[in-house]
C-alpha positions in Angstrom: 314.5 430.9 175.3 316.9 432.7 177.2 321.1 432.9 176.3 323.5 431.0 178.2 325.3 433.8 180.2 328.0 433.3 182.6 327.3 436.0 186.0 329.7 438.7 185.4 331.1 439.0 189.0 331.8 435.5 189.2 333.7 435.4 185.9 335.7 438.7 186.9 337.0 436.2 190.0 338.2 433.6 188.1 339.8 436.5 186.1 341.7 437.1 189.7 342.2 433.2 189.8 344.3 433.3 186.8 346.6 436.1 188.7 346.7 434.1 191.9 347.5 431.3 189.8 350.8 432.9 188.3 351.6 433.9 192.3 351.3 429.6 192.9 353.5 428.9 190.1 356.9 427.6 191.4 358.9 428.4 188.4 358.3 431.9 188.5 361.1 433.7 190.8 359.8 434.2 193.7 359.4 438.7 194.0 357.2 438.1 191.2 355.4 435.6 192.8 354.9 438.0 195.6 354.1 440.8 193.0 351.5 438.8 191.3 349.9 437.7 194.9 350.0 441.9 195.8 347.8 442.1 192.3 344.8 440.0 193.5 344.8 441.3 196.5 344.4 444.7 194.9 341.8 444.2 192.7 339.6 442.5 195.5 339.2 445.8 197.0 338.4 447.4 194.1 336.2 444.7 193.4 334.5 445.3 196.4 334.5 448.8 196.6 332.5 449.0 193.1 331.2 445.5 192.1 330.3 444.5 195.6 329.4 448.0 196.4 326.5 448.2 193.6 325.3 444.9 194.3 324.4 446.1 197.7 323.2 449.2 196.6 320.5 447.4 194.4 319.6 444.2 197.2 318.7 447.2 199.8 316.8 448.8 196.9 314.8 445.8 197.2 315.6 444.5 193.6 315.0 440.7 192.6 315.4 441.0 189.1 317.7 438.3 187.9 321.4 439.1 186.0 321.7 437.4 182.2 322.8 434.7 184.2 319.8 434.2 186.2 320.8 435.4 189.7 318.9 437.9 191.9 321.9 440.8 193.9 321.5 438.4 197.1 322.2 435.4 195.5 325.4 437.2 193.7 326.4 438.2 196.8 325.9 435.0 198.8 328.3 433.7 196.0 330.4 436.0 195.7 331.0 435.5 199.4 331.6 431.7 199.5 333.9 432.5 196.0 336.1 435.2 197.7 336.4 433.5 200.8 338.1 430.8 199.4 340.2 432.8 197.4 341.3 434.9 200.5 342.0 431.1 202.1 344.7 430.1 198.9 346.0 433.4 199.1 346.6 433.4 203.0 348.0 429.6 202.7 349.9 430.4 199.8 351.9 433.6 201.7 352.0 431.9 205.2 353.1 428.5 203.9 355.3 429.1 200.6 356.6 432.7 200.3 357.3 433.9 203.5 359.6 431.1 204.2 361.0 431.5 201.0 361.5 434.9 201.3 363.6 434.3 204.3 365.8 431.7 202.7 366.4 434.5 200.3 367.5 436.6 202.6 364.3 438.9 203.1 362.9 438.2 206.6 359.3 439.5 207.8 360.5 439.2 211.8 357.7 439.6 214.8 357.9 442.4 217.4 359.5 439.4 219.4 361.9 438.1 217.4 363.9 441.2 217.5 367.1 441.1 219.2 367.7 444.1 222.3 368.9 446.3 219.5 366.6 445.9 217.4 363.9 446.6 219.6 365.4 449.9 220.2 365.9 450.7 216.6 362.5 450.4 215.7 361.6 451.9 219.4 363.3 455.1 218.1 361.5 454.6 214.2 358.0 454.8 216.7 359.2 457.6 218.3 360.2 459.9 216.2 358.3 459.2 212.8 355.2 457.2 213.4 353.7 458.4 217.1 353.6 462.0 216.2 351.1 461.4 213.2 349.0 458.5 215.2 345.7 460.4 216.5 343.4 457.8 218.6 339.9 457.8 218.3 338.2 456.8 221.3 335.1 454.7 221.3 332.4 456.0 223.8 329.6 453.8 225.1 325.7 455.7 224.0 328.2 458.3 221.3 328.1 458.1 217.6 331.4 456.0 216.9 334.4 457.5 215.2 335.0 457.0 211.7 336.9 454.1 210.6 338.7 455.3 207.3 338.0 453.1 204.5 341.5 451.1 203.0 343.8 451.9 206.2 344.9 449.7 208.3 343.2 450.6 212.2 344.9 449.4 215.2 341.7 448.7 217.8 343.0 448.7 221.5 341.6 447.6 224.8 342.9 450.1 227.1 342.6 449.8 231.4 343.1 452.4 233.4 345.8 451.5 236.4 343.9 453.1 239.0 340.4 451.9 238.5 340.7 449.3 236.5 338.1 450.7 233.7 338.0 449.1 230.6 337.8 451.3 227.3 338.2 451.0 223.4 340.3 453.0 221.6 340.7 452.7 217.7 344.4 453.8 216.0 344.5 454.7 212.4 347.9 454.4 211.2 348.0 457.3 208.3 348.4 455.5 204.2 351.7 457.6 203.7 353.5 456.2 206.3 354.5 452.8 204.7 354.2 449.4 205.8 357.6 447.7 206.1 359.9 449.6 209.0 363.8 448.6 208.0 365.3 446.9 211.0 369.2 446.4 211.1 370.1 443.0 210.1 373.1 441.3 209.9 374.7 440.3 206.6 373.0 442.0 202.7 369.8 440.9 203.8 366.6 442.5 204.1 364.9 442.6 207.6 361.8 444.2 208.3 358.6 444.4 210.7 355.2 445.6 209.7 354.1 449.1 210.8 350.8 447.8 212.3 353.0 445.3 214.9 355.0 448.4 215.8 351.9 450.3 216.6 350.0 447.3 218.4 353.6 446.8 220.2 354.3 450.9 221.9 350.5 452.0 221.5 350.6 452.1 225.5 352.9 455.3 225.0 349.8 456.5 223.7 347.7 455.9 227.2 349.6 457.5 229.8 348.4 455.9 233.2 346.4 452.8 231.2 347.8 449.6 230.0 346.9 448.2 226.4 345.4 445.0 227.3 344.5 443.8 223.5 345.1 444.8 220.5 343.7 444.2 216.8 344.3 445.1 213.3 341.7 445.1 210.9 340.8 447.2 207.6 337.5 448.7 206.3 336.1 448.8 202.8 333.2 451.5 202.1 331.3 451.5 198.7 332.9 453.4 196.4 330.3 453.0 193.5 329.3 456.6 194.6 328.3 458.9 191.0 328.2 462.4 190.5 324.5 463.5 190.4 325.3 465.5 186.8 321.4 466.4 186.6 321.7 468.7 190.2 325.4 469.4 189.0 326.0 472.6 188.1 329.8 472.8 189.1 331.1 469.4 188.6 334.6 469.9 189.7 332.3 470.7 193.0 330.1 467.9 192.9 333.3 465.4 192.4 334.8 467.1 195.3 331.3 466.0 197.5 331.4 462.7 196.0 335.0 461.8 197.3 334.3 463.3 200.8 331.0 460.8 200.5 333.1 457.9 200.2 334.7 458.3 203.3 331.5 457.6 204.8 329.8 455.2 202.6 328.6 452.0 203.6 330.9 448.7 204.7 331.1 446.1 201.8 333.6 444.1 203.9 335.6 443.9 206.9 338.9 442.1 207.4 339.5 440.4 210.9 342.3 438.7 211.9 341.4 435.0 212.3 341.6 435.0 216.4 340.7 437.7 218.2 339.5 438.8 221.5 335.6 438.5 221.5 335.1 442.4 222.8 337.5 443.8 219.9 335.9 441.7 217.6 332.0 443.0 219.2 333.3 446.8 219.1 334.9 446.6 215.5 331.8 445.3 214.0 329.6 447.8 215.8 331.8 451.0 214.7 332.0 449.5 210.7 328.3 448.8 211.2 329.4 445.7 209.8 327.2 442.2 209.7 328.1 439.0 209.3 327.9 439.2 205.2 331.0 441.6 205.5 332.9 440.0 207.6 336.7 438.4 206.2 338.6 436.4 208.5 342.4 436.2 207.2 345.1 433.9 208.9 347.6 436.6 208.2 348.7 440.3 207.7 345.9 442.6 206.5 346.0 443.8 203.4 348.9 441.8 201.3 348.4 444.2 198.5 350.8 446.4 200.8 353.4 443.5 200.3 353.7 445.3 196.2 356.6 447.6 197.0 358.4 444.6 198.5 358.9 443.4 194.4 360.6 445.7 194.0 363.1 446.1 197.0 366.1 447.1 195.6 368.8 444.2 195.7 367.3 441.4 195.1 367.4 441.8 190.8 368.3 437.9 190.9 364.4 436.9 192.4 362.7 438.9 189.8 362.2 438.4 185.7 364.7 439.5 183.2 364.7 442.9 182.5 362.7 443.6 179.0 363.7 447.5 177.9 361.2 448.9 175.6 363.0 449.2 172.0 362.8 452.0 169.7 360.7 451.7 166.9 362.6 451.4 163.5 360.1 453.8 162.1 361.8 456.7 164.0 365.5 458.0 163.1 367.6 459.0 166.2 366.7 462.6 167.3 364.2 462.8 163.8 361.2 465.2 164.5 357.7 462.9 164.8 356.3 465.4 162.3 358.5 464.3 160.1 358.7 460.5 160.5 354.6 460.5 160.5 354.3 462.9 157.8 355.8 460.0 155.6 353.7 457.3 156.5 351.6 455.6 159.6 353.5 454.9 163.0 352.1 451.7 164.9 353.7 451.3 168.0 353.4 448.3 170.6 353.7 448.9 174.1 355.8 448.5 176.1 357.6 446.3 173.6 358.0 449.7 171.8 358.7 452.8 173.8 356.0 455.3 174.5 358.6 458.3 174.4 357.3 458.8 170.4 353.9 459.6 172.1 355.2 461.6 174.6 357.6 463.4 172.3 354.9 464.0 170.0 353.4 466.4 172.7 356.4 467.4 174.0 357.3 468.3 170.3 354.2 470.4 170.2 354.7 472.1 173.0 357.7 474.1 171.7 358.0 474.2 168.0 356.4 477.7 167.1 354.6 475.9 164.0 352.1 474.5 166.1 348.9 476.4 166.5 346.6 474.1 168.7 346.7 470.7 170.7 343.4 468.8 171.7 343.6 465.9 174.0 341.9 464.0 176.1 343.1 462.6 179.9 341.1 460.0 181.7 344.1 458.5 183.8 347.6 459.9 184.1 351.1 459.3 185.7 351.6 460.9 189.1 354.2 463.0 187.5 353.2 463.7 184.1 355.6 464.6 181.0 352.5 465.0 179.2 350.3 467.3 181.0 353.5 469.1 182.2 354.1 469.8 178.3 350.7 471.1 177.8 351.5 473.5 180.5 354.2 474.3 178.7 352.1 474.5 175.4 349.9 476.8 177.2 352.1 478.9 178.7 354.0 479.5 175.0 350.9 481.2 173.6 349.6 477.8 171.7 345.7 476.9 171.5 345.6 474.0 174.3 342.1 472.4 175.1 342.0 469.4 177.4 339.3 467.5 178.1 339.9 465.9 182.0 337.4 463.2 182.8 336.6 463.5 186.2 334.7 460.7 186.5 337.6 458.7 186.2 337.0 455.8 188.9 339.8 456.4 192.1 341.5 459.2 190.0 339.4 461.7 190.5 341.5 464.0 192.6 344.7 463.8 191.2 342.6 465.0 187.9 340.8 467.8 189.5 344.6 469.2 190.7 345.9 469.0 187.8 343.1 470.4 185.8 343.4 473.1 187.9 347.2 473.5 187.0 346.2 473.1 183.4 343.7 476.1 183.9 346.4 478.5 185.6 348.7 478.2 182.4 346.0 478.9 180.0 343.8 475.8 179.0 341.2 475.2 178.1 339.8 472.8 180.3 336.5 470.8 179.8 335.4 468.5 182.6 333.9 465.3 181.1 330.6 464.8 178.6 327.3 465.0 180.7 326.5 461.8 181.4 328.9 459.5 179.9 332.8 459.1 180.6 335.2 460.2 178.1 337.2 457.1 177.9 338.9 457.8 174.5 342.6 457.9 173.8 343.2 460.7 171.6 345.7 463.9 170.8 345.0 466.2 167.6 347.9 468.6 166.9 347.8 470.8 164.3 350.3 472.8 162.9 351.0 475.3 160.3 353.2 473.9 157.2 353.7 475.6 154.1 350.7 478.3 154.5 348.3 475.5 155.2 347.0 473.6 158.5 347.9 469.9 158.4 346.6 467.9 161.5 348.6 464.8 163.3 346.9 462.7 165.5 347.5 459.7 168.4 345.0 457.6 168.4 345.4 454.8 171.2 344.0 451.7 173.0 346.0 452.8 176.4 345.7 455.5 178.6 348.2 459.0 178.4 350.5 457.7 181.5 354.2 457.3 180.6 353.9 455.0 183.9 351.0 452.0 182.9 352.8 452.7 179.5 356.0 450.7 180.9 353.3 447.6 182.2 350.2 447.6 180.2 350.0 446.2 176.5 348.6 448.7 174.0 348.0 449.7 170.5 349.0 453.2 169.6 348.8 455.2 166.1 350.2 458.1 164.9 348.7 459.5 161.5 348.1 462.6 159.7 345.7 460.9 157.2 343.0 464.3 156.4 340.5 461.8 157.0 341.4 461.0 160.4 342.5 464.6 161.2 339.0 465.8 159.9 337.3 462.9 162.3 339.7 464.1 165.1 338.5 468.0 165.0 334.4 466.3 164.3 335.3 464.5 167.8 336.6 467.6 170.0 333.6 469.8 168.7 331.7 467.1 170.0 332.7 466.8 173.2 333.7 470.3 174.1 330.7 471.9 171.9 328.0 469.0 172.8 327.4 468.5 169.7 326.3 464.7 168.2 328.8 462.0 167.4 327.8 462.1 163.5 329.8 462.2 160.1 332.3 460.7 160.6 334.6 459.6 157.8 337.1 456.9 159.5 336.5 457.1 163.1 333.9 455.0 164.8 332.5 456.6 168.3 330.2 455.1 171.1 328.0 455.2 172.2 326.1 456.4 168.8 328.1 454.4 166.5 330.2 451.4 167.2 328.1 449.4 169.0 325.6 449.0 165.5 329.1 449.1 163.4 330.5 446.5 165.3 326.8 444.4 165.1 326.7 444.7 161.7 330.2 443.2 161.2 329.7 440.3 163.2 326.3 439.7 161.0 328.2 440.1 157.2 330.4 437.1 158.7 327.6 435.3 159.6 325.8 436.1 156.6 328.5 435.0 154.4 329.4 431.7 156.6 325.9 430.6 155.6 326.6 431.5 151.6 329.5 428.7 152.3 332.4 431.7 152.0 335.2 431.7 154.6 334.1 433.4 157.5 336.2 434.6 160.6 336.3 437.0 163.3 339.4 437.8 166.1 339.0 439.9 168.9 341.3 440.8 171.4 339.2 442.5 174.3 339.8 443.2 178.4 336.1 442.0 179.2 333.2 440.6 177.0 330.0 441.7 179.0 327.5 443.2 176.8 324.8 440.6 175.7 323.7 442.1 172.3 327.4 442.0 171.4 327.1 438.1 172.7 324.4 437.1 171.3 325.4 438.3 167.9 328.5 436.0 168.3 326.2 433.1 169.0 324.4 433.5 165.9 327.7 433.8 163.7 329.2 430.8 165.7 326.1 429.1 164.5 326.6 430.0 161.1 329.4 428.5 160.9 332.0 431.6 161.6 335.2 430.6 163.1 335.6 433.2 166.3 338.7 433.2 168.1 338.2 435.3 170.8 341.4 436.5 173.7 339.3 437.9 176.6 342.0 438.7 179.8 339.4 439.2 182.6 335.4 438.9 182.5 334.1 436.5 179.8 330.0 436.3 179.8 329.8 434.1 177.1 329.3 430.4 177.6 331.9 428.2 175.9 331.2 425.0 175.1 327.7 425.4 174.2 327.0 423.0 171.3 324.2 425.1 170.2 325.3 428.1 170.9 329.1 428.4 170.6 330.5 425.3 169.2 332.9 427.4 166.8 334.0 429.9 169.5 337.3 429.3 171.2 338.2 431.8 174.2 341.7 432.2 175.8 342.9 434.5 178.2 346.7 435.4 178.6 348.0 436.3 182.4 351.6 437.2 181.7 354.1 440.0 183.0 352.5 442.7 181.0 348.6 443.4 181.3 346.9 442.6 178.3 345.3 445.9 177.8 344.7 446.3 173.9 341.6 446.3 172.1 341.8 444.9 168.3 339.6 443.4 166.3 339.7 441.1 163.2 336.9 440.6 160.7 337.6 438.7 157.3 335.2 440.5 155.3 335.7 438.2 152.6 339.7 438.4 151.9 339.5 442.1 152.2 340.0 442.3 156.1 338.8 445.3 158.5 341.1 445.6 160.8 340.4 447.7 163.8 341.9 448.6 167.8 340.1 450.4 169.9 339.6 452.3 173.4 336.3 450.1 174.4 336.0 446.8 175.8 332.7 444.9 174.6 330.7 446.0 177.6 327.3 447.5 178.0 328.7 450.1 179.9 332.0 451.1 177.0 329.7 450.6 174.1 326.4 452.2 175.5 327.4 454.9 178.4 330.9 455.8 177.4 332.6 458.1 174.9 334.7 455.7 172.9 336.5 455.1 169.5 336.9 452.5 167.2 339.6 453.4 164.7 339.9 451.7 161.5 343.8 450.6 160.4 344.7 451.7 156.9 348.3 451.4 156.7 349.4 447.7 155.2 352.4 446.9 157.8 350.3 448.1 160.6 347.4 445.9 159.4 349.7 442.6 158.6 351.2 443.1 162.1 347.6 443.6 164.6 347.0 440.0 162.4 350.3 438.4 163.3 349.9 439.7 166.7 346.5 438.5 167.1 347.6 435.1 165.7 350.5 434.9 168.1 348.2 435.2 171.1 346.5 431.9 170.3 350.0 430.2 169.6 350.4 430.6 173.2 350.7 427.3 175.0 352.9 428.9 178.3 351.1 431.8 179.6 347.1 431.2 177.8 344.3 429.9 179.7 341.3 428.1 177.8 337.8 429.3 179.4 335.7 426.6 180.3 332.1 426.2 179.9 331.1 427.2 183.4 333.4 430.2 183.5 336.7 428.7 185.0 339.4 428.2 183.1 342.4 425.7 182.6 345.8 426.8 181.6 347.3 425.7 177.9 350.8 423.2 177.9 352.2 422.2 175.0 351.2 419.2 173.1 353.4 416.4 172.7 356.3 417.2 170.7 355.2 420.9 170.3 357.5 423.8 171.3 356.9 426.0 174.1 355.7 429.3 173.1 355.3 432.7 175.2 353.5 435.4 173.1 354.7 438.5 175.1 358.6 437.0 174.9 358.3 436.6 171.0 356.8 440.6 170.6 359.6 441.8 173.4 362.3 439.4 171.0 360.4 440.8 167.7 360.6 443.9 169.3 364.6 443.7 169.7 365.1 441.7 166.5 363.9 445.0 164.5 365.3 447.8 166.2 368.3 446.0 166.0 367.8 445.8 162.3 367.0 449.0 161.8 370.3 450.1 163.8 372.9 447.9 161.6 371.4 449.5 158.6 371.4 452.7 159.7 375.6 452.2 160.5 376.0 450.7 157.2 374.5 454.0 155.1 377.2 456.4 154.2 375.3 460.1 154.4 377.0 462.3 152.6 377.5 465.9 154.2 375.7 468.5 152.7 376.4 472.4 152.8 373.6 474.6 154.0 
């Protein structure tokens, strides 16, 4: 008899739900409300650029194997249609009907091409003039040619263009280029904030494209192309080559969908579709602007502090002393740091650190997403160029990042590094630095070891785990897992460390069974996990069978959830939340009681097939008592939540958590920010009330 499995495209939906449901929420100030609207729009084309994307891939492959969950690719995507659709429909209603009439009681004022007053229009006449028509190139659409490329993401301005003389109709298609922006400034009156959208502009002077034709029509609609596009690593001899083809291929990749505005002119609509190649499965009507994740920047327009949350600076851990050298504070004991609750400048010091102090010899690291400008790869340049050992491995295969990490690879490479391009075959999705330095005639080896990527900019708005240690044991691991990867040598002997795909997915098995082996001896049996997405089905249907042995599972999934809740047979003692909040909930950790002697773990892998079985991951074991009483308090404070938690129902939707009857309200992220403050507070008052005595060198 088959498992009860919820699809995993559908469940990654209501994920987006839960964001579009903090956009609905009308005690939320209202830029984050746009903000959080922006998010789902985002990750729908990314959801339809790979999820949507694949699924096509394997119903024109002719497959008609059913999912865990029982459905076939067509009937996914026939779902996944009728699913996104209505989505698209709340968030359209949602923008047209509540926030953009908000926005302009607020001050900030989305105005039409005709709602401008004669200055105006001769403001943003000039702002055409000089700064957009110069970088517009039309692309003309010829009757028995090959049609022009529509470029995938960008918003296209299609025109229906008459000459004066004859009267000949043509189509012309206007890309307007990414870099450009979308709002164009328009002088208001008063502090407020007037704008129109760049694609209006274009639609309004594109006749000053056409000398001697009038624009008769215009259109703005948007492309998305399949981006699930993968290196071929067997034919791949230079991958930095092959990654280069594989972008260019996306450009021309198939159409997963096609937004149209609701009403348009039949011939636009009939030449669109024809140049996309689009049919009807791909087609997205919207009652509104294309595109609202270009409404993100907007959230953060400067001026308007009083429509967004209450700033929350990241604290400094007490663990550090003002201007004290890492080396020395982790030399003393374990540094756990919480994100962004705790600042990430200890991590980025760390390197920084490394990068100048003549005692280090060599620094190891891995990159699979960074910040635009980097501190951190900027220091290993630095490293580099000082005469230290720097090897970097730079995953290339890093989904939608892929060229920013082939440039700076290649910077990397200029100053000196070693660079290695990725594991054949798998990702390298592990968050790790090994430094070692030389102290007292010996090497002694500090490592990060992380649940978040190395980008001082996601650092500031994801949640994460991050560990700093110079254990031996973990050092020794560390040096075990870069002879690995840059060697190709096998994932084996390790001491601490736990690695996918050869070793955590059975570690993690095995755990799960020794609760369920000891539920059914009648000890007290329990397992926590705090993980992005719960996909992979061994992984589930071990959980079943400790949820039938009586285990209590607590589990906090943010976005895709597979397992069925609610199943009496299956998973009557298995509760799942999800938290939406400011932050993304981005750390892995995992709880297992192990009869009274807990392992306590975080990680860089989700519980997916694809992080467990096809990635480079670790699973790192925490040693250090306060860092082990704090992942549980943490863990535990997640399921106080009755303000920001969803409970996941048994057909994959969930239903947000309120407080009970007399119960307080409780916020999990506010309490760490507040725990956060409370204790580097703390640690400063003591710190003024210790008289150091000065000391002659």
């Amino acid at each position: 008899m088959s498992l009860p499995f919820i699809n995993r495209e559908l469940s990654w939906l209501e994920f987006n739900q839960r964001v579009l449901n903090e956009a609905l929420r009308e005690d939320l100030p209202l830029l984050e409300r746009v903000k959080f609207l922006a998010i789902t729009a985002s990750n729908l084309d990314e959801f339809f650029q790979v999820r949507v994307g694949s699924l096509m891939l394997l119903r024109r492959s002719g497959r008609k194997n059913p999912d865990p969950s029982g459905l076939t690719p067509s009937q996914q995507l026939a779902t996944i249609r009728r699913r996104v659709q209505r989505m698209i429909d709340d968030q359209y209603h949602l923008f047209n009907k509540v926030l953009c009439g908000a926005l302009r009681d607020a001050g900030i004022r989305l105005l039409g091409i005709k709602e401008l007053s004669p200055a105006q229009q001769n403001q943003v006449a000039t702002t055409f003039h000089d700064s957009i028509s110069p970088l517009l190139t039309p692309l003309a659409v010829i009757d028995g040619e090959e049609p022009p490329l529509a470029p995938a993401l960008q918003l296209i301005v299609a025109c229906r263009v008459a000459d004066h003389e004859t009267g000949a109709i043509r189509h012309v298609l206007v890309p307007i280029p990414e870099g450009l922006g979308r709002r164009i400034p328009v002088i208001g009156s008063g502090d407020g904030l007037d704008f129109v959208l760049i694609e209006d502009l274009v639609a309004c002077h594109a006749g000053e494209l056409f000398p001697g034709e009038d624009v008769e029509a215009t259109a703005c609609f948007r492309v998305t192309r399949n981006g699930d596009i993968a290196v071929q690593e067997e034919d791949a001899d230079d991958l930095a080559g092959e990654m280069e083809d594989v972008l260019a291929a996306r450009k021309l990749a198939d159409t997963v969908r096609l937004e149209l505005p609701a009403n348009l002119p039949r011939d636009l609509a009939k030449i669109i579709k024809a140049v996309c190649h689009a049919g009807p499965d791909q087609i997205h009507r919207v009652a509104g602007p294309i595109a609202l994740s270009g409404f993100m920047d907007l959230a953060f327009a400067p001026g308007f502090d009083h429509l967004r949350d209450e700033d929350w600076p990241a604290q400094a851990t007490p663990d550090l002393a003002p201007g004290e050298s890492i080396f020395d504070a982790v030399g003393r004991r374990d540094v756990m740091l919480h994100h962004p609750y705790e600042s990430f400048e200890p991590v980025l010091r760390m390197i920084e650190e490394a990068a100048d102090d003549p005692q280090v010899v060599s620094i190891k690291q891995v990159l699979y997403r960074t910040a635009r400008q980097s501190r951190i790869i900027d220091a290993l340049i630095r490293a580099a160029e000082n005469g230290k050992a720097v090897t970097v491995l730079v995953e290339l295969k890093a989904r939608f990042d892929e060229a920013r990490n082939l440039l700076r690879a290649e910077e990397l490479q200029r100053a000196g590094a070693q660079i290695v391009y990725g594991v054949k075959g798998l990702k390298t999705h592990a968050k790790i630095c090994l430094v070692i330095r030389r102290e007292d005639g010996r090497l002694r080896r500090y490592v990060h070891l992380g649940t978040g990527n190395y980008n001082e900019s996601t650092a500031r708005l994801y949640t994460d785990i991050s560990l700093l240690t110079c254990r031996p044991e973990y050092g020794a691991d560390a040096s075990l897992f870069f002879n690995a990867v840059t060697g190709r040598s096998k994932l084996l002997r390790f001491q601490r460390l736990v690695p996918a795909p050869t070793a955590m997915k059975p570690r993690l098995l095995d755990l799960i069974a020794s609760e369920a082996e000891r539920a059914r001896q009648g000890e007290p049996a329990r397992i926590i996990a705090k993980v992005n997405s719960l996909q992979d089905p061994d992984i589930i249907a071990a959980l079943y069978q400790a949820s039938k042995a009586g285990v209590e599972i607590q589990l906090n999934v943010r976005g895709i959830c597979c397992l069925k809740t609610g199943d009496a047979r299956h998973s009557k003692n298995i509760r799942v939340i999800s938290v939406i909040d400011r932050y993304l909930e981005h750390a892995r950790i995992f709880y297992f009681h192990q009869g009274g002697d807990p392992g306590i773990f975080i990680a860089s892998a989700d519980w997916m097939g694809r992080n467990l079985d096809r990635r480079v991951e670790l699973m790192i074991p925490v040693e250090d008592s306060r860092a082990r009483r704090r992942l549980l308090r943490l863990l535990e404070a997640l399921f106080q939540d009755n303000t920001q938690a969803s409970k996941i129902l048994p057909d994959g939707s969930s239903e947000r958590l309120r407080p009970a009857a007399g119960e307080k309200k409780f916020r999990a992220q506010e309490h760490f920010f507040k725990d956060a403050r409370r204790a580097a507070k703390a640690r400063e008052h003591e710190r003024a009330m210790t008289f150091e005595p000065h000391v002659p060198k």
